[in-house]
VOMIPA-471470 format. One record per atom (N, C-alpha, C): x, y, z. Coordinates in steps of 0.1 Angstrom, whole numbers, padded with zeros to 4 digits, always signed. Layout:
<rs>
XYZ ...
</rs>
This chain:
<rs>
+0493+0552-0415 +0502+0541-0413 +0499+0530-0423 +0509+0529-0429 +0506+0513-0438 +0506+0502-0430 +0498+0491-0440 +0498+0478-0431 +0503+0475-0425 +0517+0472-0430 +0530+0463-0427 +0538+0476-0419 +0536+0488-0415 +0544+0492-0406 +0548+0481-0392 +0559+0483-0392 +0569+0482-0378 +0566+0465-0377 +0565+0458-0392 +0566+0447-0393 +0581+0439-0395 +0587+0445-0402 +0601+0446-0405 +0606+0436-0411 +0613+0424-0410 +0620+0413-0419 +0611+0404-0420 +0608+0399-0430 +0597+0385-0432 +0600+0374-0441 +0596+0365-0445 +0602+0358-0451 +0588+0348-0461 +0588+0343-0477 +0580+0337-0479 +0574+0323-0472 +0567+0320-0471 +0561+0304-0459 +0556+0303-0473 +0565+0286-0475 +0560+0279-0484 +0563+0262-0476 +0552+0252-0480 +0553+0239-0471 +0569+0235-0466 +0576+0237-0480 +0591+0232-0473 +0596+0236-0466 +0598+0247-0464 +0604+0252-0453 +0594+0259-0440 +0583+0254-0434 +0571+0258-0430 +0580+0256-0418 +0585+0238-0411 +0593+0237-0401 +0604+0250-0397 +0613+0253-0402 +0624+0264-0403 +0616+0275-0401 +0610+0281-0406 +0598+0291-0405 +0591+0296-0389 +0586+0284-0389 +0582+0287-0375 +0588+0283-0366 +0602+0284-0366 +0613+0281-0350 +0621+0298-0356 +0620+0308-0367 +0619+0322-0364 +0618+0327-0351 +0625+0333-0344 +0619+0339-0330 +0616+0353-0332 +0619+0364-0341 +0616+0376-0343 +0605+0377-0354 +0598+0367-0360 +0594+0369-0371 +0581+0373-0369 +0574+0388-0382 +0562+0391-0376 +0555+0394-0388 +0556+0389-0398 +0550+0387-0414 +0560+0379-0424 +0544+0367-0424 +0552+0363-0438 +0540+0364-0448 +0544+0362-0459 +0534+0359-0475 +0537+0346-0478 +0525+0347-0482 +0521+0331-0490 +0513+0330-0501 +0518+0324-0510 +0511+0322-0522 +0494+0321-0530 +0485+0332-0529 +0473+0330-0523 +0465+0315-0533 +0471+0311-0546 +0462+0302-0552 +0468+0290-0540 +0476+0289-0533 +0480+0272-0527 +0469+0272-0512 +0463+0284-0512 +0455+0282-0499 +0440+0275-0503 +0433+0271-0495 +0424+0264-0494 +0411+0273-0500 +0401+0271-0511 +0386+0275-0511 +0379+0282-0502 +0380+0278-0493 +0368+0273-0481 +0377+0270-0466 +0375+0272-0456 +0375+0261-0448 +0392+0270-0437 +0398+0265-0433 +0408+0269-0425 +0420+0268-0431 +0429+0275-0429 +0447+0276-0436 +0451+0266-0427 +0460+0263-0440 +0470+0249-0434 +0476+0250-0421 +0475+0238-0416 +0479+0238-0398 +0492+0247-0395 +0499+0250-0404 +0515+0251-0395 +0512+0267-0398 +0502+0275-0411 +0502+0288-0410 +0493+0293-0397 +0485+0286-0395 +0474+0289-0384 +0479+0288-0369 +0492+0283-0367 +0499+0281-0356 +0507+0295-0358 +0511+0306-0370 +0520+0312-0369 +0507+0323-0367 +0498+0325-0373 +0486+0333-0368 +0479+0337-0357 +0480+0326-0349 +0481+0325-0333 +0493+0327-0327 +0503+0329-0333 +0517+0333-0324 +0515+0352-0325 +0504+0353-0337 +0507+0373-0339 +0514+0371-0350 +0517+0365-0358 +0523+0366-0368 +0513+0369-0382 +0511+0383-0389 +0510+0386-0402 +0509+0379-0411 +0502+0372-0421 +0499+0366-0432 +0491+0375-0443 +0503+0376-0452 +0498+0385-0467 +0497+0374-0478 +0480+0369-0482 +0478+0361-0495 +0487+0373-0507 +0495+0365-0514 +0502+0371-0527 +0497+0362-0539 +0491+0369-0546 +0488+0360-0561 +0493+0363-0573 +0492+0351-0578 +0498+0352-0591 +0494+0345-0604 +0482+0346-0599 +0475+0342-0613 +0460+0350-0619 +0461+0363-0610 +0447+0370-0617 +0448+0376-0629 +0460+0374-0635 +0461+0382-0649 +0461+0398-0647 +0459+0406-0639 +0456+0420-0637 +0459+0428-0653 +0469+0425-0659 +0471+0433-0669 +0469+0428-0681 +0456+0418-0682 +0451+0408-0698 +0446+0422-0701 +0442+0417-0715 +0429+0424-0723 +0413+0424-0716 +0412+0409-0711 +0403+0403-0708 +0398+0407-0691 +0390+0409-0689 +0385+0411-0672 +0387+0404-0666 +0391+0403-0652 +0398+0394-0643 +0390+0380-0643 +0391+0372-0636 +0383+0362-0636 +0377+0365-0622 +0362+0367-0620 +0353+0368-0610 +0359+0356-0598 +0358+0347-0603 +0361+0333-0595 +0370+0333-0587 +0385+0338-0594 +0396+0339-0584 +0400+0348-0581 +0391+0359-0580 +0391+0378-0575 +0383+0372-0559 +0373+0367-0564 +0365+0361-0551 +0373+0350-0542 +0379+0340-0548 +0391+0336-0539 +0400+0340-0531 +0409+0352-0541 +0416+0359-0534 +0410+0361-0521 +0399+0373-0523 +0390+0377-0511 +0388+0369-0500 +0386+0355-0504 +0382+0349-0491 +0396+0343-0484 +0409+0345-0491 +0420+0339-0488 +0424+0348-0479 +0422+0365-0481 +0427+0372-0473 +0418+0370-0459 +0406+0368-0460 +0393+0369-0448 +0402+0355-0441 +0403+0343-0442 +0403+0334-0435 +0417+0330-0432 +0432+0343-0431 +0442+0346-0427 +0440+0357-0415 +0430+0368-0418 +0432+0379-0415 +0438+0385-0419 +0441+0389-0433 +0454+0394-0437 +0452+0410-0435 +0463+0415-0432 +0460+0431-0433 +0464+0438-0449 +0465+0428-0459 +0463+0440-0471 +0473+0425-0479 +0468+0423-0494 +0470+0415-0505 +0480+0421-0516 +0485+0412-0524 +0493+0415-0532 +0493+0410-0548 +0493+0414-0556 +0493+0404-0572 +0509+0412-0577 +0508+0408-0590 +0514+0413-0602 +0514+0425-0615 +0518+0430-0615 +0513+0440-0628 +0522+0435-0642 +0509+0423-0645 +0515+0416-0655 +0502+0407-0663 +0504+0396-0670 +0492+0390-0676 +0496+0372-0675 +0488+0363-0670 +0494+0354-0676 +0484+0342-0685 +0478+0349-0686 +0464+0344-0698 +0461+0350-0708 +0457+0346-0720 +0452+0354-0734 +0444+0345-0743 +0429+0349-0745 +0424+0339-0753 +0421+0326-0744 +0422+0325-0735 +0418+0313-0727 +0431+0302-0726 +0442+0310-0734 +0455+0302-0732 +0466+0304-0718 +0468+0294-0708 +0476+0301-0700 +0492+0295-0703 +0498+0308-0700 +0515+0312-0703 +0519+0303-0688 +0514+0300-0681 +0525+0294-0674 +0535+0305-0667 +0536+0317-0670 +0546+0323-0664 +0539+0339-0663 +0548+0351-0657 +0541+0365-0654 +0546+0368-0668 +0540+0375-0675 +0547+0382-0683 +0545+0398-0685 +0555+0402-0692 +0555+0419-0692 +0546+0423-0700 +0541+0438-0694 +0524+0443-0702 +0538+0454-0712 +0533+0457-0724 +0536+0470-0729 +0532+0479-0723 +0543+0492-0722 +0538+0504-0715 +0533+0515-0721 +0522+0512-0726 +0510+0520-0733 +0501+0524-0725 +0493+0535-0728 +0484+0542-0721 +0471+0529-0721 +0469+0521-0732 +0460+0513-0734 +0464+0501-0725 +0475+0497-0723 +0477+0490-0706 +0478+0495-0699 +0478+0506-0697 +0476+0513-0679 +0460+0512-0681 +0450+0517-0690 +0434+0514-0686 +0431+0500-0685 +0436+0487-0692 +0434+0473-0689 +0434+0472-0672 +0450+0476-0670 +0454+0476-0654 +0445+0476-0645 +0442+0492-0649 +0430+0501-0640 +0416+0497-0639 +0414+0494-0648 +0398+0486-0652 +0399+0475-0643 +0411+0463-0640 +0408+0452-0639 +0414+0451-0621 +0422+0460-0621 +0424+0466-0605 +0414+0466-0595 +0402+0476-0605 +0390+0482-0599 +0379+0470-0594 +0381+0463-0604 +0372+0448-0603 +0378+0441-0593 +0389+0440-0590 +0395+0429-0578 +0392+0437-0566 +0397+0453-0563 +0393+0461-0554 +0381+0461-0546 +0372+0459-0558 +0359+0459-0554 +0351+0447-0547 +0358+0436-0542 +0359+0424-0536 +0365+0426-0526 +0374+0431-0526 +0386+0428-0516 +0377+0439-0498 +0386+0433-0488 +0383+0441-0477 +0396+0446-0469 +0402+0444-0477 +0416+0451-0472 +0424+0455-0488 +0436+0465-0485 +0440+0472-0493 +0448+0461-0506 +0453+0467-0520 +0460+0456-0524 +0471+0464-0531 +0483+0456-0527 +0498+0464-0536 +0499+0455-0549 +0505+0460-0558 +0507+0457-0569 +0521+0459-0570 +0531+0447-0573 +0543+0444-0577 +0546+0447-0594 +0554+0449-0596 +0561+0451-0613 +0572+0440-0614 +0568+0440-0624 +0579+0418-0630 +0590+0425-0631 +0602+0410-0630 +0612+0408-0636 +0611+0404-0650 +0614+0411-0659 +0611+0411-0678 +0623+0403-0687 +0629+0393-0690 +0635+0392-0701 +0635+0398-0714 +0623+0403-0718 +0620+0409-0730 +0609+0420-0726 +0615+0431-0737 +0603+0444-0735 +0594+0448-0748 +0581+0451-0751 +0579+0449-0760 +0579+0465-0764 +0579+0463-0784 +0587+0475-0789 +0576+0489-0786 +0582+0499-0793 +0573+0513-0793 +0565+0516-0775 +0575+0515-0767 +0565+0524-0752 +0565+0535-0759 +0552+0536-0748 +0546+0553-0750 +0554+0558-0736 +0556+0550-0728 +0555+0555-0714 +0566+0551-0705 +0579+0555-0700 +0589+0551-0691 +0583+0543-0683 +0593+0534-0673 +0584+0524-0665 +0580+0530-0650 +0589+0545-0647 +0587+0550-0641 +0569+0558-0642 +0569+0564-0651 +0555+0570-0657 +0544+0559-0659 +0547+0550-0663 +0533+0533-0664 +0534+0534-0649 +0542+0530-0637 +0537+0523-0623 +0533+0533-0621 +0538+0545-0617 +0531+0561-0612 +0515+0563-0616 +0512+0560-0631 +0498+0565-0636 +0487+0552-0624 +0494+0539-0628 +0484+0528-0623 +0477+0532-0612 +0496+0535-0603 +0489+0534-0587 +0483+0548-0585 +0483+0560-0592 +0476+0567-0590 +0464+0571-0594 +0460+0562-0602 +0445+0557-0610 +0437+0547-0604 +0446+0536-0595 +0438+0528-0588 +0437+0534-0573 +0449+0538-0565 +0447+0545-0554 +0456+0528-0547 +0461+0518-0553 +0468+0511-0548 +0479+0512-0542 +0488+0506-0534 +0503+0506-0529 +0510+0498-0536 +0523+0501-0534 +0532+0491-0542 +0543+0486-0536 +0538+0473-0542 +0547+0457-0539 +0561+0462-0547 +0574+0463-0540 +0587+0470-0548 +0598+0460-0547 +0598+0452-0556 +0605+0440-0557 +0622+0446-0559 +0631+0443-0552 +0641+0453-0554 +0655+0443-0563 +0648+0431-0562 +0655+0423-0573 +0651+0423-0586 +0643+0428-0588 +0632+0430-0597 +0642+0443-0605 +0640+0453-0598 +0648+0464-0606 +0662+0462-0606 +0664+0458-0597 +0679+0454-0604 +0680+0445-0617 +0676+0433-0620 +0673+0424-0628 +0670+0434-0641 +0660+0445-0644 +0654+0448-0651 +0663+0456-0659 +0671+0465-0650 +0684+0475-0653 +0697+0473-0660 +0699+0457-0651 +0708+0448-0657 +0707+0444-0674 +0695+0437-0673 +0695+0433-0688 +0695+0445-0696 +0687+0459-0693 +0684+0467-0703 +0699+0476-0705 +0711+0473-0694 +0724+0483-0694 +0718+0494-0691 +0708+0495-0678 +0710+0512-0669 +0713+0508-0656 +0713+0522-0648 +0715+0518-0634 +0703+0522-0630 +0706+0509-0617 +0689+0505-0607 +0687+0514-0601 +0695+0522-0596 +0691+0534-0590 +0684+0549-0596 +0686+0547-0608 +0680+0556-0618 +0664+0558-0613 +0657+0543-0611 +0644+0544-0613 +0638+0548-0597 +0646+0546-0590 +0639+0546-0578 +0641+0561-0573 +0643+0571-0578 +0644+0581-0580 +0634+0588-0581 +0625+0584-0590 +0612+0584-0599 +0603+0579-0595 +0605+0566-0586 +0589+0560-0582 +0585+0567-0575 +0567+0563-0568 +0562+0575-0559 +0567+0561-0543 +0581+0562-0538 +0582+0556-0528 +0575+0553-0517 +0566+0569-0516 +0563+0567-0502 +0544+0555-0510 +0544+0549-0516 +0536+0544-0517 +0540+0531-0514 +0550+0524-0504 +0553+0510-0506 +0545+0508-0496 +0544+0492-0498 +0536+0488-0485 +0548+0478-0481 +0554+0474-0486 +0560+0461-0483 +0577+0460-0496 +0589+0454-0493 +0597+0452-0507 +0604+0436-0506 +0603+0430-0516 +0607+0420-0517 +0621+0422-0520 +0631+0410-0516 +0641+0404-0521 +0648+0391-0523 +0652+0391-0535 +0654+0373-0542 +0666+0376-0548 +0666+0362-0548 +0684+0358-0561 +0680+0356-0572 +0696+0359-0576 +0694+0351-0589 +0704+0350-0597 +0709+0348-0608 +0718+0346-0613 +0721+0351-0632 +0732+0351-0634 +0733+0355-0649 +0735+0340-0660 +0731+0343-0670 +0727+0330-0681 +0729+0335-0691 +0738+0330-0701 +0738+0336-0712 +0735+0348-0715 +0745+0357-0707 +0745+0371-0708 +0733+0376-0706 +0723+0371-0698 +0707+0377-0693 +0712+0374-0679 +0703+0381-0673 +0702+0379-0659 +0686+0375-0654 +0688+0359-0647 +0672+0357-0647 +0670+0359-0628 +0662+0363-0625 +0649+0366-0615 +0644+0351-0608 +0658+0341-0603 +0652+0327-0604 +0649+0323-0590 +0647+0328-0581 +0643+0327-0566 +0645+0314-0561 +0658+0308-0570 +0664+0297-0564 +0677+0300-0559 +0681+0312-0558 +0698+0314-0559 +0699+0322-0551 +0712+0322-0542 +0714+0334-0531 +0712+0350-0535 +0706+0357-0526 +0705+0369-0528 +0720+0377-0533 +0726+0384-0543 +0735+0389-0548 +0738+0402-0543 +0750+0404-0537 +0758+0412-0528 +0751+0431-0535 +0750+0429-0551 +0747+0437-0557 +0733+0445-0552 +0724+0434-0551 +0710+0434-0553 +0708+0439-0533 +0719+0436-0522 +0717+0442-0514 +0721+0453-0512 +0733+0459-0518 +0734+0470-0518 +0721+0480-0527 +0717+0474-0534 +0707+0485-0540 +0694+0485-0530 +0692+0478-0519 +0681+0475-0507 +0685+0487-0503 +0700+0490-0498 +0704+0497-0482 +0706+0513-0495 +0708+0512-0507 +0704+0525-0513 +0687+0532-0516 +0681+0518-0520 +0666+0525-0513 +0666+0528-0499 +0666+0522-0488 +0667+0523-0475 +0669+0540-0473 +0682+0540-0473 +0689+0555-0478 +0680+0568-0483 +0669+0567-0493 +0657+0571-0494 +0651+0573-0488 +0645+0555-0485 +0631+0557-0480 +0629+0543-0473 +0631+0538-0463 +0630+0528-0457 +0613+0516-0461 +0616+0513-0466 +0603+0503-0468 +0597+0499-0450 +0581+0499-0449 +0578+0495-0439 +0583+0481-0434 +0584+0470-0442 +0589+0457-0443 +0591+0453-0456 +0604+0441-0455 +0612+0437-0460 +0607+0423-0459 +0602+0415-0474 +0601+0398-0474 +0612+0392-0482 +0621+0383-0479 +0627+0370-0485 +0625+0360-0492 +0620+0364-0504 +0614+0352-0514 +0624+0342-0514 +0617+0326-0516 +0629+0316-0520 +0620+0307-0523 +0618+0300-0538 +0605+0291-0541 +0615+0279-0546 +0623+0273-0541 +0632+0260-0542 +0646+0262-0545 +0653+0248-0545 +0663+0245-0541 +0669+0251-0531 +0659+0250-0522 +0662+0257-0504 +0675+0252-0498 +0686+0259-0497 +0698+0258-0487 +0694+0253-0476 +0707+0250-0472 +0699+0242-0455 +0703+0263-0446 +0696+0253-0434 +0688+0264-0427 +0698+0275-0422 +0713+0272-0422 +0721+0280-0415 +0723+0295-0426 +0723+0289-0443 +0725+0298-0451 +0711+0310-0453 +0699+0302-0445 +0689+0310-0450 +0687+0317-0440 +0692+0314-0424 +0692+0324-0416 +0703+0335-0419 +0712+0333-0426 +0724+0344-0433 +0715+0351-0438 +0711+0350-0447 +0706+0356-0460 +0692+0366-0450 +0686+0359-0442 +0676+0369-0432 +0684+0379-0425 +0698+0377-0417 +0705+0387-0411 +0709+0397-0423 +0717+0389-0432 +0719+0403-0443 +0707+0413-0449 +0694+0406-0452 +0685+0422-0451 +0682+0428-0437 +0684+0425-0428 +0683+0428-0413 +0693+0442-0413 +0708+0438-0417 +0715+0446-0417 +0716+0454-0431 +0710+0454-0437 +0708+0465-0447 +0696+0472-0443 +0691+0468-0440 +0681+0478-0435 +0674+0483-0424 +0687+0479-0413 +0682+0481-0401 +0672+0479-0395 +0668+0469-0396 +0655+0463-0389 +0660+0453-0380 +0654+0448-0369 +0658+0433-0362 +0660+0425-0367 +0668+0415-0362 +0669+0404-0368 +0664+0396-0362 +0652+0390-0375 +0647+0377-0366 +0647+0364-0365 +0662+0357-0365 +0666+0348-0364 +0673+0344-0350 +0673+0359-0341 +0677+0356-0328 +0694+0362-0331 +0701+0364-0341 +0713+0373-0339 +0712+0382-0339 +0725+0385-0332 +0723+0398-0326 +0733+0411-0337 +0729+0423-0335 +0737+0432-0348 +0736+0441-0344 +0747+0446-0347 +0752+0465-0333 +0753+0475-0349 
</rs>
């Protein structure tokens, strides 16, 4: 059984919307951003009230670099770790991406080339965070604006080798592939065909919008009618154990964000836990 079985609709817990969050009456996992939690010491009061309600807390990070040249940073492999210990988390999450080089940081995830020589960075630096950790860790794959030239390796064949070299689950961002499909002109359904599905642990979904003929991955904009139908076509597959709601600003008021919770509810047949009801 994975972690997050029979966990079902979740939603990100970030401060602003912490209130809204916890007046949820179905809610039984959220994620939270693992660098905003504390060193040391106890999680912010309003998570530690959702912790005592039985509610699931997955640290998600996004700053270990997993896919630099460079080895992870010891420091905040060990953070992670203690971020997961002092939630309870039942299993962590990063990126399969880089956002440091040379001691420079990018500010943002960016995309690894899909070379055999980034799947061993991956693997290498996987192995080192694993080896801290006391619970399991999924690895998510970015939303890309740019790809870099000469792959050796479909993106289907790079996530397959990783998680089968690390023995990880995977974080399956489903905005993510849509986004990716979009800008490159294929269809999102192509890839999910291909992944090893039954390895999810968890699948995210976010908005976003089109810009100058790109489509950006901006987790400020309502989830896109498109990007649900491609949920209830994985579903269709292979039902993800649970389903999280990313939204990192310009937060709607609360009536549009309980919408946006019923509509993965009803794509994917899970409860709804905002207290409506769905036949």
């Amino acid at each position: 059984m994975t972690p997050l079985a029979g966990r079902g609709v979740g939603i990100g817990w970030r401060p602003e919307i912490s209130g809204f969050v916890a007046e949820l009456p179905g809610l039984r996992f959220v994620e939270v951003i693992a660098e905003s939690l504390p060193h040391s010491g106890e999680p912010p009061e309003a998570l530690a009230r959702l912790l005592a309600a039985g509610v699931a807390v997955v640290p998600h990070g996004v700053k270990l670099s997993l896919g630099g040249a460079e080895p992870v940073d010891p420091h905040r492999v060990e953070h992670l770790a203690q971020a997961a210990r002092a939630v309870g988390a039942p299993l962590v999450s990063e990126h399969i991406a880089y956002v440091r080089a040379g001691g420079v940081e990018a500010g943002h995830l960016l995309p690894l080339p899909r070379s055999r020589e980034a799947v061993d960075a991956v693997v290498a630096n996987v192995a080192r965070t694993t080896a801290e950790l006391d619970v399991p860790l999924a690895l998510e794959p970015i939303a890309a604006l740019f790809e870099w030239p000469d792959d050796e390796l479909t993106e289907a064949e790079f996530l397959t080798e990783i998680l089968e070299r690390t023995d990880a689950l995977l974080l399956l961002d489903i905005a993510n592939v849509y986004a990716n499909a979009l800008n490159r002109g294929e269809d999102p359904a192509d890839l999910l065909t291909r992944l090893p599905l039954e390895r999810m642990a968890y699948v995210h979904v976010a908005g976003g919008r089109l810009h100058e003929g790109r489509y950006h991955d901006t987790h400020t904009d309502p989830v896109p009618g498109e990007v649900l139908e491609l949920l209830g076509e994985l579903c269709a597959r292979q039902r993800p154990p649970a389903i999280l709601l990313e939204r990192d600003g310009h937060y709607p008021p609360a009536a549009a964000l309980r919408a946006e919770l019923d509509a993965l509810s009803a794509a994917t047949g899970y409860p709804a836990i905002t207290g409506a009801a769905h036949t």
